[in-house]
C-alpha atoms as one frame of an Amber mdcrd trajectory, in Angstrom:
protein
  86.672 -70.120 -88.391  83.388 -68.764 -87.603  83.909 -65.432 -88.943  85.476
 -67.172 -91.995  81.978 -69.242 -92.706  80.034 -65.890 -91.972  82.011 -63.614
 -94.650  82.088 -66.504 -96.856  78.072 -66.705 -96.256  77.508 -62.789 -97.019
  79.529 -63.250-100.375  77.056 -65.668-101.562  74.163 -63.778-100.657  75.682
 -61.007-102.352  76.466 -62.558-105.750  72.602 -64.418-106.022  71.246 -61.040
-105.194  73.251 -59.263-107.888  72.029 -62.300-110.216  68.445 -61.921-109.323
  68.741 -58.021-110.093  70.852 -58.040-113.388  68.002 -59.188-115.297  65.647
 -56.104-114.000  68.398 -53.577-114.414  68.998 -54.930-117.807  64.900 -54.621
-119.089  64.916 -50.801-117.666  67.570 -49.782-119.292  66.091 -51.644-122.635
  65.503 -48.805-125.239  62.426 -48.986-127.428  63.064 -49.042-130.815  61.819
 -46.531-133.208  59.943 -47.882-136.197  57.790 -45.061-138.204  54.991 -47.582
-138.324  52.295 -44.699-138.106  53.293 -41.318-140.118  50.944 -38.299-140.130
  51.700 -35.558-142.371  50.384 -31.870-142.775  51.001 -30.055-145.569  51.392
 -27.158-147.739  49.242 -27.943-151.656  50.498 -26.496-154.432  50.649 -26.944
-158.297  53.926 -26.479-160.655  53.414 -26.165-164.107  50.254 -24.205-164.529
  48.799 -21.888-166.625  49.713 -18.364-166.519  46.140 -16.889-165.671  45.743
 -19.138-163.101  46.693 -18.080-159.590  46.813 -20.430-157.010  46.786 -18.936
-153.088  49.370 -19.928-150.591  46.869 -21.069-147.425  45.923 -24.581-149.661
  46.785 -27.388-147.481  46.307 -30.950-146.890  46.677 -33.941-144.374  47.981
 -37.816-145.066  48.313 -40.602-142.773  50.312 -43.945-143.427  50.643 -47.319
-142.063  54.367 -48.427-142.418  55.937 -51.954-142.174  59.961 -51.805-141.767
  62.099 -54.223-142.797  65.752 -54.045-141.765  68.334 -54.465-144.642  72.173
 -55.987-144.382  71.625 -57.342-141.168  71.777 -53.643-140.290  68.866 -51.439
-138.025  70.038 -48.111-139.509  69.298 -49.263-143.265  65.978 -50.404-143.892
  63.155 -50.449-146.375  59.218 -49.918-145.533  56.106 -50.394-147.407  52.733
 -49.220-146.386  49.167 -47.910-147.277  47.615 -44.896-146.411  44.760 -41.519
-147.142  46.236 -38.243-149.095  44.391 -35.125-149.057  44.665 -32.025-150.968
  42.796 -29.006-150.850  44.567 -26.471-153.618  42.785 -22.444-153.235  43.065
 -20.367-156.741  41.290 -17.987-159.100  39.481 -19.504-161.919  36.872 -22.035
-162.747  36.980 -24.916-163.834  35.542 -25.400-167.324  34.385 -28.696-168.859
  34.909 -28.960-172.928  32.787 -31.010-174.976  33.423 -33.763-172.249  36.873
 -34.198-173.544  39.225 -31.109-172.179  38.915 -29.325-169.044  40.488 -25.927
-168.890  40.722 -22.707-166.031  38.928 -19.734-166.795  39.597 -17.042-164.199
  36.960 -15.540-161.877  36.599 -11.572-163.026  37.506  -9.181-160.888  34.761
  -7.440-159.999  33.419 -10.974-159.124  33.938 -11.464-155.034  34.021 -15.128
-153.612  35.335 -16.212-150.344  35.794 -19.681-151.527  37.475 -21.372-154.645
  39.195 -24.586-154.358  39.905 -28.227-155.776  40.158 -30.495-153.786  41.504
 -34.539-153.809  41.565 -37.807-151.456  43.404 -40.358-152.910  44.641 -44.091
-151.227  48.435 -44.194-151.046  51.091 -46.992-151.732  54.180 -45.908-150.244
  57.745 -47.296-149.902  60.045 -45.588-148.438  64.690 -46.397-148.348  64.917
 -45.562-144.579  68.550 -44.454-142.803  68.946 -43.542-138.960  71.634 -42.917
-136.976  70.405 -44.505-133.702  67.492 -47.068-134.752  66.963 -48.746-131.053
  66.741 -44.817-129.413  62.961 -43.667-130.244  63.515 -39.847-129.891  67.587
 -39.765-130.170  67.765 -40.334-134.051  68.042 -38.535-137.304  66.243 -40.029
-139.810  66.020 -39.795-143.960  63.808 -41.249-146.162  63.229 -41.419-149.521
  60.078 -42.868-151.139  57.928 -43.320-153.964  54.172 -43.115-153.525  51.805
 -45.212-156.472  47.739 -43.766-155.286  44.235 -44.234-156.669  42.026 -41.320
-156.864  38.406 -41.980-154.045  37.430 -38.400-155.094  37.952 -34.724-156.749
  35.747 -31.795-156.341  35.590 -28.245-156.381  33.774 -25.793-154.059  32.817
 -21.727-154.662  31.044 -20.135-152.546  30.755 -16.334-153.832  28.467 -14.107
-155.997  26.930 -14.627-159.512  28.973 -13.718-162.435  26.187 -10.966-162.951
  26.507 -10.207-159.203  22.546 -10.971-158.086  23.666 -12.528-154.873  25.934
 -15.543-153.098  26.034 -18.411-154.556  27.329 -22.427-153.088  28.690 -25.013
-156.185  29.977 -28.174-155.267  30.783 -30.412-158.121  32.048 -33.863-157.355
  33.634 -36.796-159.733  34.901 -33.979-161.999  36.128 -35.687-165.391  39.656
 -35.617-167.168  41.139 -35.857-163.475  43.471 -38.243-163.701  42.985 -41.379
-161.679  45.977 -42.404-160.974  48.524 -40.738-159.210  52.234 -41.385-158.416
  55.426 -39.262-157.577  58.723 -38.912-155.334  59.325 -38.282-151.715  61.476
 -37.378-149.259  61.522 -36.829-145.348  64.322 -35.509-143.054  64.216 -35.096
-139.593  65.358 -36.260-135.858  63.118 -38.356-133.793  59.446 -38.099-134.056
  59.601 -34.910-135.435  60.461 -34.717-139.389  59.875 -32.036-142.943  59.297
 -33.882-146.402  58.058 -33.363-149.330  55.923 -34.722-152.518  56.239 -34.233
-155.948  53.566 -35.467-158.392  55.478 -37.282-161.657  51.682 -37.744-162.549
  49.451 -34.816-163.864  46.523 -33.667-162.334  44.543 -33.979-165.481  44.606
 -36.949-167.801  47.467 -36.415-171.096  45.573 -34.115-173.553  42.766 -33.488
-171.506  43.884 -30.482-169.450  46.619 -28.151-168.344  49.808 -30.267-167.558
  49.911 -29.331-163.582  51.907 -31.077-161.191  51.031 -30.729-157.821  53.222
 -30.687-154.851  53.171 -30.900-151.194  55.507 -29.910-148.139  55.076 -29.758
-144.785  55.962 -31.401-141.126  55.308 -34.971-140.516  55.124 -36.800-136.907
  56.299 -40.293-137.090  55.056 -42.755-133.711  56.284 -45.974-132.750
């Protein structure tokens, strides 16, 4: 009987331990779920749609950052939808300068050749609206998920300039011109996007419905953007 009451004794000491740990075992195993509440992008600037005579070089580039909110659709974690606010930068190299026309039309007027410069760019920083449809295949497994998003992004122009830094057109010297505020730059900007990718790592893409200048005031040019984007938490 004795060793009866003792086995009987170890079996209930085993089953409150196993209690007592199931809980613990259960939160480490928990996985963290993956969000995209904070999306950093660097990118390649371009523009689509200009003028013939105007070149545009293939180092311009750019960085964003966004603050996401998602929202889970269906009852479902792999379907969701995410709104969000954030900076855009552009910084678009080329050949020309930009000419201002009895206040009303802005054109490009390329640099001459025998004209050096080691500087010639336009450059924007605009506050983003995003909202992005979101898919992924594992949403509660932060770095074990491929991800696609697509998006439209509404954004208000804070600034456009332009820098040169080069010699005079009659070649006396180096010159620096900065002009800020430039006019007939549209103020408004909005466009499609899409990002694909697995875990924090992901490529996307921007393209500009908008044009850079305001309708009738300069050449239609829309500008793009790709690059890699690193999504966190």
């Amino acid at each position: 009987m004795l060793i009866v009451a003792c086995l009987c004794s170890v079996g209930l000491m085993a089953q409150e331990d196993k209690k007592d740990k199931a809980p613990t075992e259960e939160k480490e195993t928990k996985k963290v779920e993956s969000r995209d509440r904070l999306i950093f992008e660097i990118a390649h600037d371009n523009w689509l749609n200009q003028p013939d005579s105007l070149k545009t070089r293939w180092w311009g580039r750019g960085f964003n950052m966004y603050i996401m909110y998602d929202i889970p659709l269906f009852d479902s974690d792999n379907i969701s939808v995410a709104p969000g606010v954030g900076i855009a930068t552009t910084n678009v190299y080329h050949n020309s300068n930009l000419i201002l026309l009895n206040d009303s039309l802005s054109y490009f007027r390329p640099i001459a050749d025998n004209v050096n410069f080691r500087k010639n760019k336009l450059s924007t920083t605009a506050v983003d609206v995003p909202i992005e449809l979101r898919f992924r295949t594992n949403p509660n497994k932060f770095n074990q998920s491929f991800k696609v998003a697509l998006g439209v992004r509404v954004g208000y122009l804070l600034d456009a300039k332009t820098k040169y830094r080069g010699d005079e057109a009659d070649g006396t010297g180096e010159i620096f011109i900065k002009d800020k505020l430039l006019p007939n730059i549209s103020r408004v900007r909005y466009g499609t996007s899409l990002r694909v990718g697995y875990g924090n790592f992901n490529v996307f893409a921007f393209y500009s419905l908008s044009t850079l200048f305001d309708a009738n005031r300069g050449p239609g040019i829309h500008p793009i953007s790709v690059g890699i984007s690193f999504n966190s938490f």
